[in-house]
C-alpha positions in Angstrom: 160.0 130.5 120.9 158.7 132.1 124.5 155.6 129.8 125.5 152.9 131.6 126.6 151.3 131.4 130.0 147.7 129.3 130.2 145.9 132.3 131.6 147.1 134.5 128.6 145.9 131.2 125.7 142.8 131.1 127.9 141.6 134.8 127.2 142.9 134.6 123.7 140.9 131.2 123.3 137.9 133.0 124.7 138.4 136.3 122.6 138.8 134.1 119.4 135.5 132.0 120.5 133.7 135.5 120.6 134.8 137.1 117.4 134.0 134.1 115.7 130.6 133.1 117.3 129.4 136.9 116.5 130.5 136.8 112.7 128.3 133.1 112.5 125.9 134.8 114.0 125.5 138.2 111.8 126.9 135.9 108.7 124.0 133.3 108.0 125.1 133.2 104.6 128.3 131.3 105.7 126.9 129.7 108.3 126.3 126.5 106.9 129.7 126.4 104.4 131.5 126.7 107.7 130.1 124.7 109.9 130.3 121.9 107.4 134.0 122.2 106.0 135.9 123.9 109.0 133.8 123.5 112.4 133.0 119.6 112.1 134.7 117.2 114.5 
């Protein structure tokens, strides 16, 4: 498998952190559910 260059995972990473930051954000009904179950350290 080709590894991919850290500038290319850094925009991806950033991309990702957008897409789902806006859906928390215009999604308050899943906010919560998660935040609790999937985001939590």
């Amino acid at each position: 498998m080709k590894k991919i260059n850290l500038a290319w995972q850094i925009v991806i990473a950033l991309i990702l952190d957008v897409l789902v930051g806006s859906f928390l954000h215009y999604s308050p009904e899943y906010h919560e559910t998660l935040l609790n179950n999937l985001l939590s350290p």
